[in-house]
N, C-alpha and C positions, 0 to 999 in steps of 0.2 A: 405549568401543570401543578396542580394541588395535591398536598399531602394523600387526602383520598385515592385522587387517582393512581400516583406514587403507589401506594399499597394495594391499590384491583391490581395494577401491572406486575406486580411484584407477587402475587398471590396467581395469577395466570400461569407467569414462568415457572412459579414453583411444580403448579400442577402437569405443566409438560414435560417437564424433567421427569424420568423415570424413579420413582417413591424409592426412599434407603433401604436395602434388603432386599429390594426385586433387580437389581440393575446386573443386565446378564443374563438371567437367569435360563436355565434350556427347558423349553415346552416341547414336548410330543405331540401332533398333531396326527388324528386318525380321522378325516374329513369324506361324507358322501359327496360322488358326482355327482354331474349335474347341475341345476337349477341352488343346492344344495352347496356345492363346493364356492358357485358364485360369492356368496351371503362371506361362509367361513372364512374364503379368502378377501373381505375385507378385515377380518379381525387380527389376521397372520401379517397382513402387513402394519397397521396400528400398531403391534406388537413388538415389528420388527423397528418400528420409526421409535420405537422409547429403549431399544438397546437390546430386548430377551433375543436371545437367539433360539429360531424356530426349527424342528425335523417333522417334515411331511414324511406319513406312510400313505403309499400309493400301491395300487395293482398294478402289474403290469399293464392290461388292458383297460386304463382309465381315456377317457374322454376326453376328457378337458382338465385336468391335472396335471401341469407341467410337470418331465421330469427336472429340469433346473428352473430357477428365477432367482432374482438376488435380493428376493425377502426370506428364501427358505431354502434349507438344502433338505434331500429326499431321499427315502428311502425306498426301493421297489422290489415289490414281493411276488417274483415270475407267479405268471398262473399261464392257466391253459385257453386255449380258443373261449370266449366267452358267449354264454345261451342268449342277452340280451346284448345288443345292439342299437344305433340310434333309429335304425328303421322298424325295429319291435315298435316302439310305441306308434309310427304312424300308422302301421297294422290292427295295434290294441285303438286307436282313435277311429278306427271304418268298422270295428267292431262293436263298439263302445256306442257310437250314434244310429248303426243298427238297431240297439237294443231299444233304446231312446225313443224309437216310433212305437214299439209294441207300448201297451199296460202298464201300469205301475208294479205291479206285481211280478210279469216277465220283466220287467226291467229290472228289478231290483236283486234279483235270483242271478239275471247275466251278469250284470255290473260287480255282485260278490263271486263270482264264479271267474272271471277273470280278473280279479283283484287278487284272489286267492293264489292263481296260477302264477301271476305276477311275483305275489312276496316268495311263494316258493321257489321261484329260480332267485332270486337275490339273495334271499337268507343261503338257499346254497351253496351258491359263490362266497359268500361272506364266510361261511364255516370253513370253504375248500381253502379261503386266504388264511386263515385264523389257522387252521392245523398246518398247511404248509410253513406258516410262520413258526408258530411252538414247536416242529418238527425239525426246524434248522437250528442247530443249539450255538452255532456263531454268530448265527446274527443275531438270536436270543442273550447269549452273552456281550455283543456289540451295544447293545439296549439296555442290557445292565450296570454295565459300567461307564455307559456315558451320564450312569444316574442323573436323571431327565428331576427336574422338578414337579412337574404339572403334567398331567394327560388333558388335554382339548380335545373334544370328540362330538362329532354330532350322533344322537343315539336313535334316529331313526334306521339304522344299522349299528350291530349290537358290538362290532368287530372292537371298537376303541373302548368301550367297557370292557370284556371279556381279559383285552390286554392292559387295560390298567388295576384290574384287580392282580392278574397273576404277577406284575412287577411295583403291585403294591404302592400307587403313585396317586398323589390327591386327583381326585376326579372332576373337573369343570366340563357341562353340557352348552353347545349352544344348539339349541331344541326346540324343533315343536313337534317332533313326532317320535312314537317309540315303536315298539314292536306292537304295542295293544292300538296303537293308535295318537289322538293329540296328546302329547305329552301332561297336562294336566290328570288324565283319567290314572296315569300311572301313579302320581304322587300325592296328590290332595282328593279331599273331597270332592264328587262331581255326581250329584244326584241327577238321575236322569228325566226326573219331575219337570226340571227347569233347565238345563245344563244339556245343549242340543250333540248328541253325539256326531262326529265326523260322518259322512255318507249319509245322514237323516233328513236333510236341506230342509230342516227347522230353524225358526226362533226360536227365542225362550219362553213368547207367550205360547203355552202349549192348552189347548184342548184335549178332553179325553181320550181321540181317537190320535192325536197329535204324541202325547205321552204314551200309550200304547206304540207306537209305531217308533217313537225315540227308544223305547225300551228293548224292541226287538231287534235294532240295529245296536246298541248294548249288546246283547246276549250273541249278536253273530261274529263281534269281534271279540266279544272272550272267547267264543270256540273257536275261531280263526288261530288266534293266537295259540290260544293251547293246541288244539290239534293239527293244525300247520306248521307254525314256526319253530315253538319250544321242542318239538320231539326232535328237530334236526340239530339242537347242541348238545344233547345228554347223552353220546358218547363222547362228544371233544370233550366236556365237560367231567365227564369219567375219567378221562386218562390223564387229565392234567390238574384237577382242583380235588382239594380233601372231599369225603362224603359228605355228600346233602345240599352240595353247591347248586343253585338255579341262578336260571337268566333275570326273571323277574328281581328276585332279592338284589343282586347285583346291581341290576339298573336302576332302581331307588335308595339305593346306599351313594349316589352322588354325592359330591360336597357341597355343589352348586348347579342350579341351570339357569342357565341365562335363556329367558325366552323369549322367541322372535314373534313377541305380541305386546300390542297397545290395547287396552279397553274405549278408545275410541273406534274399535274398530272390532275387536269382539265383544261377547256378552261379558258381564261380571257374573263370577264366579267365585268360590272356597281359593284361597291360595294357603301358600309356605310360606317358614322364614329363610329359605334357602333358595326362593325362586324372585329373580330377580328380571325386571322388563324392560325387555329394548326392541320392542318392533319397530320396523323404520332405523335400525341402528345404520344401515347402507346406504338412507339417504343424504344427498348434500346439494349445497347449491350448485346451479350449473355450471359449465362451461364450455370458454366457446366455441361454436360448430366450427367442422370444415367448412374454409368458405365456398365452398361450390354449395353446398347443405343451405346453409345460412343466405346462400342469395336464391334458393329457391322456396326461402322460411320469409325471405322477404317479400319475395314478389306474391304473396297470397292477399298482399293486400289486406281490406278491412276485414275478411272473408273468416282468417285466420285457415290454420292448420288443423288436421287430425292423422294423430300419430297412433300404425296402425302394429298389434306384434301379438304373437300367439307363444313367445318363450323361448327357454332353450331348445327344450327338447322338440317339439314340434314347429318346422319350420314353413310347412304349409298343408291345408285341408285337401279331402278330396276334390279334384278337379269340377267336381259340379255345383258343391259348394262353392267355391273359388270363383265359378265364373259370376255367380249369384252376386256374393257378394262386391268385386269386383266390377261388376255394372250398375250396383246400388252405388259407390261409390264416384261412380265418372260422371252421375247426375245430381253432385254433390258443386254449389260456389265455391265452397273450398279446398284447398291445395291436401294431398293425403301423402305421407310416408308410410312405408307399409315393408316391414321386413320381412322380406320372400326371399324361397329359393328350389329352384324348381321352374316348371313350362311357364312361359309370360300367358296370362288367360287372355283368351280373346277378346275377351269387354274389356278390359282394361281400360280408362279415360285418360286422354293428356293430363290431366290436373294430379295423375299418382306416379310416385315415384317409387318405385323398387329399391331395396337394397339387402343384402346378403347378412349384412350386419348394419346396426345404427346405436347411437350415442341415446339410451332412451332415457335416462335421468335426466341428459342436458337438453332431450327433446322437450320431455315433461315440463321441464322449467322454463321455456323458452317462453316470452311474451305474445308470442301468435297462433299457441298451443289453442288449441278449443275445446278437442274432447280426445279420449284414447279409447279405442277400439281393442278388445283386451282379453286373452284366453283366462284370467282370474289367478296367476299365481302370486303369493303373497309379496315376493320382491317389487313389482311391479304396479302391483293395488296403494304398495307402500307408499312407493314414490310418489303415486297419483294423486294421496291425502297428502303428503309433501306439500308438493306444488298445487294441489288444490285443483285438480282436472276432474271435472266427472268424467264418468264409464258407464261403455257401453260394453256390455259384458257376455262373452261368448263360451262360456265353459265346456271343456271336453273333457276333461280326466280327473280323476283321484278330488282333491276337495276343492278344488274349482268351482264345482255348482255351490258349497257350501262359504264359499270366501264372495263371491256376487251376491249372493241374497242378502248378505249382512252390510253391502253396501247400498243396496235396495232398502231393505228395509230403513236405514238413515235417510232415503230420499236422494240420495247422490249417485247413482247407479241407474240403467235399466237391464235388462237380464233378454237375451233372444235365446233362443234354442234350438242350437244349429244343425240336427238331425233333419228339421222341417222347417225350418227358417227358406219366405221369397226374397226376393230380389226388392219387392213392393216393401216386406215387412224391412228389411235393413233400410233399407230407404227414410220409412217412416220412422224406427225405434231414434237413427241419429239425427233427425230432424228436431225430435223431442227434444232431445239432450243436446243439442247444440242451440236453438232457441228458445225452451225455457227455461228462464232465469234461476227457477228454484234449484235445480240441479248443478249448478256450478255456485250458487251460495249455501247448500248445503255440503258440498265438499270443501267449500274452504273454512267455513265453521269447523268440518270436522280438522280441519289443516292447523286454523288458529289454536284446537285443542291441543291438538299433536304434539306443535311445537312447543308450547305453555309449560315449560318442568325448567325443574334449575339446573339439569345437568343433560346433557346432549345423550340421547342411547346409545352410543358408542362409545362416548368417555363413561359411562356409568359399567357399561360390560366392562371395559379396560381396568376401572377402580376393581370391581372386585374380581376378578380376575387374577389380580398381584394379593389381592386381599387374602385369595388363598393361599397363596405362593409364600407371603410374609407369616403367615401361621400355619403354614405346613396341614392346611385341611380347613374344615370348618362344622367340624363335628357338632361343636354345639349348638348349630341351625337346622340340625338334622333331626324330625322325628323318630322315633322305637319304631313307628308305622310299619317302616322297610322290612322289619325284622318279622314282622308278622306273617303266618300262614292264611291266605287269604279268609281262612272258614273263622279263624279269629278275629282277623279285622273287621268283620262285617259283625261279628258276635256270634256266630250261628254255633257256637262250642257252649257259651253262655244260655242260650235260648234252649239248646239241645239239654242242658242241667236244669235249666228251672220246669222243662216239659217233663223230663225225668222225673225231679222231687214232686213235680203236681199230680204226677200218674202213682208214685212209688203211695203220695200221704191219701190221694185216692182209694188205691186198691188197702190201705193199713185199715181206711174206716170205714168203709164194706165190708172187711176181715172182720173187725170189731162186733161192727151191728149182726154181722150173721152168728159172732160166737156167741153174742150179748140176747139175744134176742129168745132163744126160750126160756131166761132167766126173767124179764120184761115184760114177755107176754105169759097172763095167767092160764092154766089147762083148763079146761071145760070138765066141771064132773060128771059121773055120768049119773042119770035121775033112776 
């Protein structure tokens, strides 16, 4: 081995060794369920493999949030019978694709209408954890004197903000969504000229009617926000923070976000010095199936596989849907896994396999992979440019229709619409994308971009991460911006003063000419 190599190895080790000043260190972890807590909990264990010792806060009534594991020890904050459950969302999904057949117009009205309803039983619950917690002053005190280093928080719930301001602790996000929405509209620039809002299921090349209609989905998530969400903190917020405290200012005074985006994959846009990207940070290479799995991955023959999944949270469609596509499927040469659970459908073909749970990263990467069949959430789309799978893309909720388009529009995607989607169109949509070529060479171009950086997105969240930890914040990445009331930010306080001085220097020289003016004009004598 050569001197060279000698020093990459030695430069490796260095870099898994936990950096001097971070080793130990204790993180607070205030993580959303779900599809959400997935992602986080790869970071808590990375964290826990380099030495910091990690504390989850958890609800009682979480989902998928263990109360033990031996990456983290937990803390759990009783709560009461909770309004959402994992069967709300199959509920809000037979609603959601109702809406779907009507108009664009009635559609767009349901779909914020039960959006709305949505965040307002979360935010609820979020507030009801948030004051039962500040309300217990033992375990508020517990919390203080374990003087935590680092607050870790995903801030599409505001809960791990809220408690890292009042315990004064540096702030690290790992983020794509806030209370406004995608996390970018909170902190940077993001004109909505070009810059497709969540729920608008735009690009960025926008036309007139296209920018108008981005605009109005703009304008329905600043009122969302403000008149849904923010009115449900501003008592907790009263009884526990000095005057003048808000949610917004709070959430943009982070140290750092790490966010769970690649520009292969979104539009480019305004960013921060404080925003750092690792979409894809949860992909990895495979590994290998169960062999009962793996001998039915082999026996597909030349045909190959297609691996089929709709997420955490929704584990299968309405029954009529289901049989739909489930008989498009059994007229397919090749072999399908498909994570169901729930009635076996009657079309169901010998060539699909069911399963309750599957291994979908080691799926993805498998060599007999072909295509994935795919309800469009971003862990999942991740992995897919991974490994380089096209998709066939089924969207049913929240930004799902807006994470398919963007793989469509690459060319690597097709997009069904499973309100009104046949048996004939699934049939024909994966016949496309398993036989033309161009859709699995445009996903792996976008694949070879993917991977293309010098530092893997999960050791890059990992660096700065400690990065806080070793300087105790990172204040000076942080714009004034935060600090701003939004009528300032935009100028509109500015524009309001120069309207002013042009009306005030207006009306001084009308005043003028009207006092001026029988001096100016001569009298008529009389003859």
């Amino acid at each position: 081995m050569g001197v060279y190599s000698w020093l990459l190895l030695l430069l490796s080790v260095c870099w898994l060794l936990p950096h001097r000043g971070c080793r130990g260190s204790r993180i607070l972890v205030v993580p959303v369920d779900g599809s959400h807590w997935v992602n986080m909990e790869v970071l808590v264990r990375e964290l826990h493999s380099r030495g910091h010792h990690l504390t989850v806060l958890r609800p009682s009534d979480s989902w998928f949030i263990a109360k033990s594991a031996p990456h983290y020890d937990s803390i759990t904050v009783m709560m009461g019978e909770s309004e959402v459950g994992l069967g709300f969302f199959h509920g809000m999904v037979g609603q959601v694709l109702e809406a779907r057949k009507r108009g664009p117009v009635l559609r767009f009205l349901h779909q914020q209408k039960e959006l709305a309803a949505l965040l307002r039983i979360a935010h609820r619950a979020t507030c009801r954890m948030l004051t039962t917690l500040l309300e217990d002053h033992s375990l508020v005190a517990q919390l203080k004197d374990t003087q935590f280093d680092l607050m870790l928080t995903d801030p599409a719930m505001p809960a791990g903000t809220v408690l890292a301001h009042y315990l004064h602790l540096p702030l690290v996000y790992n983020a794509r969504w806030t209370s406004f929405g995608e996390g970018h509209f909170e902190i940077a620039p993001s004109p909505p000229s070009y810059v497709p809002v969540p729920g608008s299921e735009l690009g960025d090349h926008m036309g007139l009617r296209e920018r108008a209609r981005n605009l109005l989905q703009y304008a329905t998530n600043f009122l969302q926000e403000r008149l849904v969400i923010l009115p449900l903190y501003r008592e907790l917020l009263r009884l526990h923070f000095p005057p003048g405290a808000d949610l917004p200012s709070m959430q943009r005074a982070a140290d750092l976000w790490l966010m769970r985006t690649d520009f292969v994959f979104e539009f480019p846009r305004p960013t921060m010095p404080n925003v750092v990207y690792m979409g894809g940070f949860q992909c990895r290479p495979p590994r290998p199936l169960p062999p009962e799995l793996e001998e039915f991955m082999q026996s597909s023959g030349e045909h190959g596989v297609v691996v089929m999944s709709l997420g955490t949270l929704i584990s299968a469609l309405p029954m009529e849907i289901t049989e739909r596509i489930a008989a498009a499927l059994a007229r397919l040469p090749q072999k399908v896994v498909w994570r169901y659970v729930g009635k076996k459908p009657s079309t169901l073909g010998n060539n699909t396999l069911l399963l309750d749970w599957l291994p979908q990263n080691d799926l993805l990467g498998h060599p007999k992979t072909r295509a994935f069949l795919a309800h469009g959430g971003t862990n999942g789309l991740y992995e897919a440019i991974y490994h380089g799978v096209p998709v066939l893309g089924l969207p049913l909720l929240f930004d799902q229709f807006d994470n398919v388009l963007r793989l469509q529009l690459r060319g690597a995607a097709r997009v069904l619409e499973a309100a009104t989607l046949s048996t004939e169109e699934v049939l024909e949509a994966l016949q496309g994308v398993l036989e033309n070529p161009s859709y699995r060479h445009s996903m792996q171009r976008l694949s070879r971009l993917h991977r293309d950086r010098p530092l893997s997105p999960l050791h890059s969240a990992i660096f700065w991460i400690e990065y806080v930890i070793r300087h105790r914040g990172a204040a000076h990445l942080r714009s004034v911006a935060y600090r701003l009331p939004w009528y300032s930010y935009h100028s509109l306080d500015v524009a309001a003063l120069l309207l002013a001085l042009a009306g005030a220097s207006l009306w001084a020289v009308l005043t003028a000419c009207r006092l001026l003016r029988p001096r100016l004009v001569p009298r008529h004598r009389k003859a």
